[in-house]
LUMVODREN-632968 format. One record per residue (C-alpha): residue number from 1; x, y, z; residue in three letters; chain. Coordinates in nm, 2 decimals. Each point is the difference from the previous one (the first is absolute). Layout:
// residues N
<pt i="NUM" u="X" v="Y" w="Z" aa="ALA" ch="A"/>
...
***
This chain:
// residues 117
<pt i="1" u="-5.00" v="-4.71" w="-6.31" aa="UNK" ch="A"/>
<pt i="2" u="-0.35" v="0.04" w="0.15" aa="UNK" ch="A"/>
<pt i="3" u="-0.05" v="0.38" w="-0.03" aa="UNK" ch="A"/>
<pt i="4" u="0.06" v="0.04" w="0.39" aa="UNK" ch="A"/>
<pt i="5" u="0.31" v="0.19" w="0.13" aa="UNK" ch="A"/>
<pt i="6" u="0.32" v="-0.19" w="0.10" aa="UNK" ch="A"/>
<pt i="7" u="-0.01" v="0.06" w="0.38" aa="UNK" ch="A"/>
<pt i="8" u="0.36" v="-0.09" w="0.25" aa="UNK" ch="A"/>
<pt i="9" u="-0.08" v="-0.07" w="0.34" aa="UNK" ch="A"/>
<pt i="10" u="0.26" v="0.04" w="0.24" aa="UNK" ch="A"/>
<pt i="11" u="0.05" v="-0.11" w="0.34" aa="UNK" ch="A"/>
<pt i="12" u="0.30" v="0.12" w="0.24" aa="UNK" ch="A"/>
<pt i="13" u="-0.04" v="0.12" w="0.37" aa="UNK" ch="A"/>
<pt i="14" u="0.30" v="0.26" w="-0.04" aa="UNK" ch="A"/>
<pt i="15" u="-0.21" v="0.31" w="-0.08" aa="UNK" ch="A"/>
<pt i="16" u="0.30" v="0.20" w="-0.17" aa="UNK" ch="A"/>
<pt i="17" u="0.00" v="-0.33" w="-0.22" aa="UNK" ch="A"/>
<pt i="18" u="-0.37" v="-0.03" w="-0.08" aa="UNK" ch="A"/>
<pt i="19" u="-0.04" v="0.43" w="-0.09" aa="UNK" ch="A"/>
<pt i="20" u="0.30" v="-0.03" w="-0.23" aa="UNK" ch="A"/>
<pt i="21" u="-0.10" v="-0.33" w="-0.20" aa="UNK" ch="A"/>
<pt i="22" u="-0.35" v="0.12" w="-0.06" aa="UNK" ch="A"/>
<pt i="23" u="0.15" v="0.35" w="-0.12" aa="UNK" ch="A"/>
<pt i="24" u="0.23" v="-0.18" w="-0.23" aa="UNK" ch="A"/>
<pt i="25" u="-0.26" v="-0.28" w="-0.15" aa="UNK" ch="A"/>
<pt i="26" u="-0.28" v="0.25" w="0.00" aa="UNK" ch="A"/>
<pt i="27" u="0.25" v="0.30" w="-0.20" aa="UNK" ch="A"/>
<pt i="28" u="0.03" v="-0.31" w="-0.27" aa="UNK" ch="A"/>
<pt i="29" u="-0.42" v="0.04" w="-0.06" aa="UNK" ch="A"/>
<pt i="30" u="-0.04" v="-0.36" w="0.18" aa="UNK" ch="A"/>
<pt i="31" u="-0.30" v="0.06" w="0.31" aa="UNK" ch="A"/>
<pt i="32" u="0.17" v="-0.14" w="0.29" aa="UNK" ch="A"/>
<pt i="33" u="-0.19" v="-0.13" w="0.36" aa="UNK" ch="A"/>
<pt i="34" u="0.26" v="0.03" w="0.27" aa="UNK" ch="A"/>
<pt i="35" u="-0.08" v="-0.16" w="0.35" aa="UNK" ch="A"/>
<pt i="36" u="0.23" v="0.01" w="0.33" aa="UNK" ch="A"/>
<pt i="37" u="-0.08" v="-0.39" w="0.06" aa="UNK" ch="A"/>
<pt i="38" u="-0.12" v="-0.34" w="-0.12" aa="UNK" ch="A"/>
<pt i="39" u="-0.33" v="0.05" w="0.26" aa="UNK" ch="A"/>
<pt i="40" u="-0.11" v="0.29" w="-0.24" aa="UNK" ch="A"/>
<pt i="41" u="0.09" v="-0.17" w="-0.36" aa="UNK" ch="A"/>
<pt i="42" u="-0.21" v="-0.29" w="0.08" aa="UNK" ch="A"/>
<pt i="43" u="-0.27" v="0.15" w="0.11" aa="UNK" ch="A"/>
<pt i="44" u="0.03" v="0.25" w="-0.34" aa="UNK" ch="A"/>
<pt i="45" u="-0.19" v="-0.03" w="-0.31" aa="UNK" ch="A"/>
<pt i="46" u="0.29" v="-0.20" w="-0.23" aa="UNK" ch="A"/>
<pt i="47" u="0.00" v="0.02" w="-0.38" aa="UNK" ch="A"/>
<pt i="48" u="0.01" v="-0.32" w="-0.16" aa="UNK" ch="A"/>
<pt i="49" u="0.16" v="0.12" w="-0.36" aa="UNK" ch="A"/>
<pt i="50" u="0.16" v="0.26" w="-0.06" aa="UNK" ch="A"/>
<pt i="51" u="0.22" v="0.05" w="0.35" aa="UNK" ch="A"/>
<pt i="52" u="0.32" v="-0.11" w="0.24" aa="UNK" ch="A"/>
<pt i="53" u="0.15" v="0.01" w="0.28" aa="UNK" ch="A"/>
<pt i="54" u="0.30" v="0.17" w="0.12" aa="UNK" ch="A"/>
<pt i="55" u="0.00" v="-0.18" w="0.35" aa="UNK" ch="A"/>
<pt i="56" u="0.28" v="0.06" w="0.27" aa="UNK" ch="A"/>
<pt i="57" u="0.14" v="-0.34" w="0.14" aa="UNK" ch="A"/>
<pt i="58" u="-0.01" v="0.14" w="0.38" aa="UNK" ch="A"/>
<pt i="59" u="-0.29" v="0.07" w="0.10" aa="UNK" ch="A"/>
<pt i="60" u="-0.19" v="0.05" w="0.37" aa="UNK" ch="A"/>
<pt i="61" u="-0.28" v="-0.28" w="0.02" aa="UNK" ch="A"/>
<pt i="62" u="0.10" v="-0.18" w="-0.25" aa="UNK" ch="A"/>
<pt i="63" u="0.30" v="-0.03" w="-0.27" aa="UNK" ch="A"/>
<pt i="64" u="-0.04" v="0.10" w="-0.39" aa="UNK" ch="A"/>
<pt i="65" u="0.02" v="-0.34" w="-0.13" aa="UNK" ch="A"/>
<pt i="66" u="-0.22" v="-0.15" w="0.29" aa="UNK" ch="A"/>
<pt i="67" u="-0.23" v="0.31" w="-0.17" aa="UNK" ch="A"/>
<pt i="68" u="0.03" v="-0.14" w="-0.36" aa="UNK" ch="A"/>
<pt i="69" u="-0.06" v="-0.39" w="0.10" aa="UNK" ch="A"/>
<pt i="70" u="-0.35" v="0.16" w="0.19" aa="UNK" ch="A"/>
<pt i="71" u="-0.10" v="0.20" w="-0.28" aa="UNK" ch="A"/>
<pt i="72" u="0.05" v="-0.30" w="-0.26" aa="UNK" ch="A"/>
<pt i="73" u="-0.14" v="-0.24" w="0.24" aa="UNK" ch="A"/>
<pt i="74" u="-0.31" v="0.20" w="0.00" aa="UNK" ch="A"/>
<pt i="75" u="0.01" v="0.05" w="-0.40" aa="UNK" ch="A"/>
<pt i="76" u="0.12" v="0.32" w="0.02" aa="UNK" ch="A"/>
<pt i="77" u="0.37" v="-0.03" w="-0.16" aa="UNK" ch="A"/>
<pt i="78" u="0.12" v="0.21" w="-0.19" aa="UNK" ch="A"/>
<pt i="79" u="0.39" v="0.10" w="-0.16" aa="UNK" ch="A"/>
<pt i="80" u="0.22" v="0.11" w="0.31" aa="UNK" ch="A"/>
<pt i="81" u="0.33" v="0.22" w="0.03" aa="UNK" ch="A"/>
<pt i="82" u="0.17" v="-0.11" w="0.35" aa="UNK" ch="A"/>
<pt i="83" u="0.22" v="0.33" w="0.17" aa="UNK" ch="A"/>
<pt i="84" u="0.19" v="-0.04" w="0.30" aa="UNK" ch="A"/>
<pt i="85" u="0.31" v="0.15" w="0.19" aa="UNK" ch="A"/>
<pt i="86" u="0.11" v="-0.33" w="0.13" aa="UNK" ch="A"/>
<pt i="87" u="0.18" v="-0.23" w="-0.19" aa="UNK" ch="A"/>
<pt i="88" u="0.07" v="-0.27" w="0.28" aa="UNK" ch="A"/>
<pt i="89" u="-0.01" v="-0.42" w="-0.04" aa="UNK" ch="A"/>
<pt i="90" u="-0.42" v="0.08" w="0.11" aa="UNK" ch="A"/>
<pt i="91" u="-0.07" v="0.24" w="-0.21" aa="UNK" ch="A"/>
<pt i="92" u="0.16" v="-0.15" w="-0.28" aa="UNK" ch="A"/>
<pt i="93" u="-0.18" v="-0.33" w="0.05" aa="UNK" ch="A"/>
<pt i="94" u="-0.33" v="0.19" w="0.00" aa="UNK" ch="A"/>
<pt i="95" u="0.06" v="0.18" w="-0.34" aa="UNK" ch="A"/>
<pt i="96" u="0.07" v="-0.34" w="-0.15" aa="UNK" ch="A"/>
<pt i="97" u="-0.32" v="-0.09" w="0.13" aa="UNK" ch="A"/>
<pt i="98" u="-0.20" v="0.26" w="-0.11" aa="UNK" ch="A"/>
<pt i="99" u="0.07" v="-0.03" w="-0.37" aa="UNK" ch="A"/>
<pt i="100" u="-0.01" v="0.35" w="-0.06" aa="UNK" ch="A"/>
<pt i="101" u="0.04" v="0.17" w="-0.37" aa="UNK" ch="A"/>
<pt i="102" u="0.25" v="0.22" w="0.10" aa="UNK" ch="A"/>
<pt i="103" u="0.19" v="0.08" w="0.37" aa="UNK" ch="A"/>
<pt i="104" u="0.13" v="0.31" w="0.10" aa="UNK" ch="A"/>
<pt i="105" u="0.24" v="0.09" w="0.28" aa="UNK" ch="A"/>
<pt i="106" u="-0.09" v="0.36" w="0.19" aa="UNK" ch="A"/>
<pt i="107" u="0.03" v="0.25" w="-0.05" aa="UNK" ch="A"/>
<pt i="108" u="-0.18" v="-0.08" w="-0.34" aa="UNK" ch="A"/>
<pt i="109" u="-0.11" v="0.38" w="-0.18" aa="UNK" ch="A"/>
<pt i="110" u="0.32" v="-0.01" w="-0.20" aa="UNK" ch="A"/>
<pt i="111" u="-0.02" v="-0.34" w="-0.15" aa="UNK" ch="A"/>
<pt i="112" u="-0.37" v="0.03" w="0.00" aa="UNK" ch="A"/>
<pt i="113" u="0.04" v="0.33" w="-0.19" aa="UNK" ch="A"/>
<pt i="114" u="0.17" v="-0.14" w="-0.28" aa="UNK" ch="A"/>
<pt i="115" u="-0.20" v="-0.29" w="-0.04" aa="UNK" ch="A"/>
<pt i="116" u="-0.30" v="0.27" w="-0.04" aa="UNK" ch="A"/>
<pt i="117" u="0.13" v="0.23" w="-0.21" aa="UNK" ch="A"/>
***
């Protein structure tokens, strides 16, 4: 541990989503960095210990894991939790791709609840 606080960035256009999932992480004591799209994460200040990412495969510009290949390919990479409602052939092929720690289907607070408490 470095002394600095664990910080969760999340990602995810659906508003409701984003507003709920920083409630939830943030009630656990964790400081959490929400952002409506991959434009605004990127050009973000990004923790390099001490953080992930809860990123939301669909997303407008461009998807979660083209997000997390950017952000590694840049030397920004960090542990990431893929959420989406989809659970189509595309989707599924994307959250192979993405290696993700965990992957959660939406809606997420319950599961995510649990896993925090």
């Amino acid at each position: 541990m470095t002394g600095e606080p664990s910080v969760v960035l999340i990602v995810d256009d659906d508003a409701s989503v984003l507003r709920s999932l920083r409630r939830l992480i943030g009630a656990a004591g964790l400081e959490v960095r929400a952002f409506a799209g991959p434009r605004q994460l990127v050009a973000a200040e990004i923790p390099r210990t001490n953080a992930c990412l809860v990123l939301d495969v669909n997303l407008p510009e461009i998807n979660g894991v083209e997000l997390l290949e950017r952000l590694a390919d840049s030397g920004r990479s960090l542990p990431a939790m893929m959420i989406t409602l989809r659970s189509d052939a595309r989707t599924q092929s994307l959250l192979i791709r993405s290696h993700a720690a965990a992957i959660l289907f939406k809606p997420v607070v319950t599961p995510l609840k649990r896993a925090l408490c």
